[in-house]
N, C-alpha and C positions, 0 to 999 in steps of 0.2 A: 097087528095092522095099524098103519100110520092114520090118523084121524085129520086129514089136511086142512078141511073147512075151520076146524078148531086151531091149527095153529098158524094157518091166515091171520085169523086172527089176534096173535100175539105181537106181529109186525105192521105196526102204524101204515109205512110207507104203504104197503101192497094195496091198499082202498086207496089212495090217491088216483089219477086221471093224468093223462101224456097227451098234447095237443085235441082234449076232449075224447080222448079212448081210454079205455081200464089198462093200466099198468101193467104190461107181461114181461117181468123182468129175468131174462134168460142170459145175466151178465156170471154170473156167483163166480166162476174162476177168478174175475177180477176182484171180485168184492162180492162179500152177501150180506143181505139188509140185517137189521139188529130188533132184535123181539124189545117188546118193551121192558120186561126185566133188567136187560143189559142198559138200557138209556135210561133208565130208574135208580141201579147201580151207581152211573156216571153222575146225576144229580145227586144222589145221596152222598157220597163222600167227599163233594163241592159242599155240598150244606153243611153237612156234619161233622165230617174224619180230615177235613183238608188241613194238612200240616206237613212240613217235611219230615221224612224219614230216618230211622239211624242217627243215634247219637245222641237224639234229644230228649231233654229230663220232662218234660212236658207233658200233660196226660195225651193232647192230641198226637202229639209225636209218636207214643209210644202206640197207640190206639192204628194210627197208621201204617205204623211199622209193622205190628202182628198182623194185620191183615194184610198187608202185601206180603209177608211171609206164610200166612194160611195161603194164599194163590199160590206161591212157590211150591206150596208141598199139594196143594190142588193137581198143579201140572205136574209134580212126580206121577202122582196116581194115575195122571190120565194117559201118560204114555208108558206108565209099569218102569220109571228111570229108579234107581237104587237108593236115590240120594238128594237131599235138595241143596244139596254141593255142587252136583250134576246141572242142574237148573240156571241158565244165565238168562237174564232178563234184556232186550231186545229191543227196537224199533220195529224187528220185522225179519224175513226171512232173509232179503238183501243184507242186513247189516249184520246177519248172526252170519252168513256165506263172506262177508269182506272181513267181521273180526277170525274169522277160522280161517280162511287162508292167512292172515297177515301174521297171524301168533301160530301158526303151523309150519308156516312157510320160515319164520324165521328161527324157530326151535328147531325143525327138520331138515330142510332142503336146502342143497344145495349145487353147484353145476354139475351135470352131468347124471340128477336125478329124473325123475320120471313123475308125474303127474294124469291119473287117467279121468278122464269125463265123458260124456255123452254125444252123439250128433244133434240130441233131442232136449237139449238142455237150455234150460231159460238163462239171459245174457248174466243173470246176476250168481249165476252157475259156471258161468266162461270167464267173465271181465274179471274182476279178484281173481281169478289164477292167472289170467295174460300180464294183469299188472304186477304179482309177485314173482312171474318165470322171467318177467323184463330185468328185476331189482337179482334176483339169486341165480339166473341160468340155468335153471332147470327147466325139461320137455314138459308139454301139454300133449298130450296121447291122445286120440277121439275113436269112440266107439259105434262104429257105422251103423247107420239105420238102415234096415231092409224095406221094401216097397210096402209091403203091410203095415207099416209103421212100428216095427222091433225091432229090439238092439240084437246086433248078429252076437251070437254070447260064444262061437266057436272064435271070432274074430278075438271079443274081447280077452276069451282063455290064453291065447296065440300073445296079447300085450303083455300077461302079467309077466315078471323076470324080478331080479333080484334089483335091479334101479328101482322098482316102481313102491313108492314111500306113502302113496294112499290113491281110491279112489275115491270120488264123490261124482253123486249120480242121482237123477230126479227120483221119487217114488213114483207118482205118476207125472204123465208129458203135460203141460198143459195147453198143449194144443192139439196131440193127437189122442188124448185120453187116456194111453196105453201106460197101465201097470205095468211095472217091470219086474223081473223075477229077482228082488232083492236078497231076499235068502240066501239065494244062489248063490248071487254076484258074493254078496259079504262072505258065505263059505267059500269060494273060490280062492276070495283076497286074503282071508283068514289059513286058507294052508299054507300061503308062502311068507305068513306073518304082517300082512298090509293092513293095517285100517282103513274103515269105509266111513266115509261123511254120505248123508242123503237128506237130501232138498224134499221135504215133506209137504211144504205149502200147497201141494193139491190131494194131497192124500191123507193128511189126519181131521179134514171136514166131513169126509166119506165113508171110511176105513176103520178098523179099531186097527190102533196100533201101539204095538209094546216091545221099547225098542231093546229090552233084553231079551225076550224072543228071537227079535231080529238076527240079534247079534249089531247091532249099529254103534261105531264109534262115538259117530254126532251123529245129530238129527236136527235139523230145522225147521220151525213152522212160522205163519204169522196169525197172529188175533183176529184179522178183519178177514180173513178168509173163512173164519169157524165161527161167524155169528159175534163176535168178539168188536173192541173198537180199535180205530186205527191209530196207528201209531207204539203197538206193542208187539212184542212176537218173542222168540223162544230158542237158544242153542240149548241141547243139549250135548254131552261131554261125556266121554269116561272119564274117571276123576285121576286116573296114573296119566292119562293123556293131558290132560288140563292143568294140571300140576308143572309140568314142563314146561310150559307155553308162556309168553309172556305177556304184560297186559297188550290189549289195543289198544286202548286211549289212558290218558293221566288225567288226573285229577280228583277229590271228594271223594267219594266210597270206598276208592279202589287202594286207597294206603294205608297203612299202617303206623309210616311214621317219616317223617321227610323233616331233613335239615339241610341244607344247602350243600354240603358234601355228599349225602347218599340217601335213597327213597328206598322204604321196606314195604312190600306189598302186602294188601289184606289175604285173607282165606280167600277159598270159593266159596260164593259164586262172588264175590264183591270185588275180586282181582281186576273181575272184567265186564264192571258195572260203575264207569266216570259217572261222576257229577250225578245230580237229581234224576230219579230214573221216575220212569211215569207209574208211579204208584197208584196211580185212578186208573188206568190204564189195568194194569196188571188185577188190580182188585175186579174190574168187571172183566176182566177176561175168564176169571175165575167162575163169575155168572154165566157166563158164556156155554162152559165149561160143562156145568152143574143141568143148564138147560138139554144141553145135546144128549147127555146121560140120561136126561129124563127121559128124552124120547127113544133110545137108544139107538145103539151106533149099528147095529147088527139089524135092526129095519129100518134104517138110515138108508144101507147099503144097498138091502134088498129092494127096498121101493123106488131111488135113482137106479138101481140097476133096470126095474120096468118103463121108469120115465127114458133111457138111454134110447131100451131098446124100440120102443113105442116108438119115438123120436125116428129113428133108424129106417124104420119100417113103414112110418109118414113119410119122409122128405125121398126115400129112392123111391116112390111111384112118380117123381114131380118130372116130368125129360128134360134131360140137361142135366141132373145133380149126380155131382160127383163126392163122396164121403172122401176126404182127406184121412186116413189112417185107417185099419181095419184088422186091427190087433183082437185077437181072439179075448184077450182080458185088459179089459177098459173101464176105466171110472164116468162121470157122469160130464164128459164133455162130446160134441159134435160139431166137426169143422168141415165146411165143405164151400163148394163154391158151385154155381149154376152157370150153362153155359158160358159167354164171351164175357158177362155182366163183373164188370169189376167187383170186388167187394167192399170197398167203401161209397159207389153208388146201391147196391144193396142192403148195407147197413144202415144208407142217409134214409132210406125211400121206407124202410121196416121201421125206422123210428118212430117215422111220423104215423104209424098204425098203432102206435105207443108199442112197439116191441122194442126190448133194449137189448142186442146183442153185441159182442163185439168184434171189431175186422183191425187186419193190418197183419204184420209179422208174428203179434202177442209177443214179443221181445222176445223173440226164436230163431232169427234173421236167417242163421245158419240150417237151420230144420226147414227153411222156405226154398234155399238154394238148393239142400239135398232132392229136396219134393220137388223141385222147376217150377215155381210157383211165386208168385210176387205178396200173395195173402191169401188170408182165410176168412171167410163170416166163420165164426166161433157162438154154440147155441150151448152154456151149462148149466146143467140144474142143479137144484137142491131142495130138499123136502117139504120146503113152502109150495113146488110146482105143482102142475097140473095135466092132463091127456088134454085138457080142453084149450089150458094155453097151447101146447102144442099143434093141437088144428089150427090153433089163430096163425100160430108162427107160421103151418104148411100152409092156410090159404094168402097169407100175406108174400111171401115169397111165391107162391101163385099170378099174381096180382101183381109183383113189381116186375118177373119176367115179361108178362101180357106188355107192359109197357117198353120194352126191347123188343 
């Protein structure tokens, strides 16, 4: 059993105060706060290890190096990847989604091929394929969302065909919370020979995941979603798939050897790792990492699963509340909307009760049109929560309807 009060208190922020109320912060899809370890991390290797990485004869160099390399093989272990070859180092889950379409799309695709994705899929899931089906001419496929909030998978069975060169697919939505049966899907893609990419960024803060298990070609995630800081994040790779691909960006890490006639590229993962990569970054993500493990992933799971449903079970007695998604297997988000009451007057009016949730499309725009909906209040948890914030949250949306 998770011991909450105890690791309240590992995150600074949560004792702060919002317009003179205790801080109930029910944002974590967007971002979750940073225990002290990880901001102690971050000062420590400012104080201590700060030096650039790779290449340098220097003790600090090399002292930086190895630990941004122990974080590299950190993150093999945490998602079960084979290899820390497999491991590319990241700004985040957008920029591991734009380097993989752009070195996928240009090693694989081309007119006339096929591309499959989700109706439920975050923009940074869509845009990097719209912009390389513009440049190569190849289809973007979409796989329809049913009113529960699931992917129709007899629909998606119906797309796969010999055009279709990969899918990529959220693990969970994050705005209707709904798990998607990956297994599936990747066995699906895997009998007609397709690789699958999957957009993790809401599913490995929650989940244990290991993505040889899966079967996963890539895999995405970001740091600041897993307790982690911002600005770092994660592709993972099969390494016969990565090996083909070309870099995304030039410069620093990623060559071998460049004369003005021809540029030879480095190994993986530094093919597709330009210029200075945030090795403080990667180092406390590593802390990150190490903290989550402590508390483990497997009552991680199970305890947002009771804050879900608790959640659930508070906000449908409130008249008027409508649950946005109602997928039988969901991770620890809640989207919904109450009566006629916009959602970003319910989000303004919830804040100043110090509740931080959040409203608008969640960059889902297309998951709004399918639902007939213009937004969402969005309420996520994670293992810092509480039952009690959840009342705050139910009698505050209480309180801000009474004023409609």
């Amino acid at each position: 059993m998770i011991d909450v009060e105890r690791i309240r208190r590992d995150f600074p922020i949560l004792g702060r105060e919002v317009y003179g109320k205790p801080l109930v912060y029910l944002d974590n899809a967007a971002t979750t706060q940073k225990p002290q370890c990880v901001i102690d991390a971050i000062s420590e290797a400012y104080c201590n290890v700060n030096a650039n990485v790779h290449r340098g004869i220097h003790f600090l160099s090399q002292q930086a190096t190895d630990m941004m390399e122990a974080a590299r093989d950190k993150v093999r272990q945490f998602i079960g990847a084979g290899s820390t070859e497999e491991i590319i180092f990241t700004r985040g889950t957008t920029e591991s989604m734009n380097l993989l379409a752009s070195s996928f799309a240009q090693a694989f695709l081309k007119e006339g091929d096929e591309v499959i994705i989700s109706g439920m899929e975050h923009h940074s899931n869509i845009v990097p394929w719209q912009i390389q089906a513009g440049r190569y001419g190849f289809k973007l496929k979409v796989i329809p969302v049913t009113d529960l909030g699931e992917l129709d998978m007899d629909a998606f069975s119906a797309m796969l065909s010999d055009k279709t060169k990969l899918v990529s697919i959220t693990h969970v939505s994050n705005v209707l919370g709904t798990v998607n049966p990956v297994s599936e899907i990747i066995s699906k893609a895997h009998s007609y020979g397709i690789p699958v990419a999957v957009d993790g960024a809401q599913s490995v803060p929650h989940i244990k995941v290991n993505v040889k298990e899966l079967g996963a070609d890539f895999y995405a995630f970001s740091g600041h979603k897993i307790y982690g800081p911002t600005g770092i994040g994660v592709l993972y790779g099969r390494k016969e798939l990565l090996e083909q691909m070309p870099p995304y960006q030039g410069g620093g890490e990623m060559i071998k050897r460049v004369t003005f006639e021809k540029t030879t590229y480095n190994e993986l993962p530094y093919k597709f790792e330009a210029g200075t990569p945030d090795y403080v970054g990667s180092i406390a993500l590593a802390t990150a990492l190490d903290y989550v493990q402590t508390i483990g992933l497997d009552k991680i799971a199970q305890y947002e699963s009771e804050l879900c449903d608790y959640a659930i079970s508070k906000l449908t007695q409130i008249p008027g509340m409508r649950i946005i998604g109602n997928s039988e297997h969901r991770s620890a988000v809640v989207s919904f909307l109450v009566g006629n009451i916009h959602p970003s007057d319910m989000g303004t009016l919830l804040d100043r009760l110090g509740i931080a949730v959040r409203t608008g499309h969640h960059c889902a725009e297309p998951l709004m049109d399918r639902m007939g909906i213009p937004g969402t209040v969005r309420a996520s948890f994670s293992f810092y929560n509480t039952k009690a914030e959840i009342d705050t949250l139910s009698a505050g949306i209480e309180r801000v309807k009474c004023m409609f």
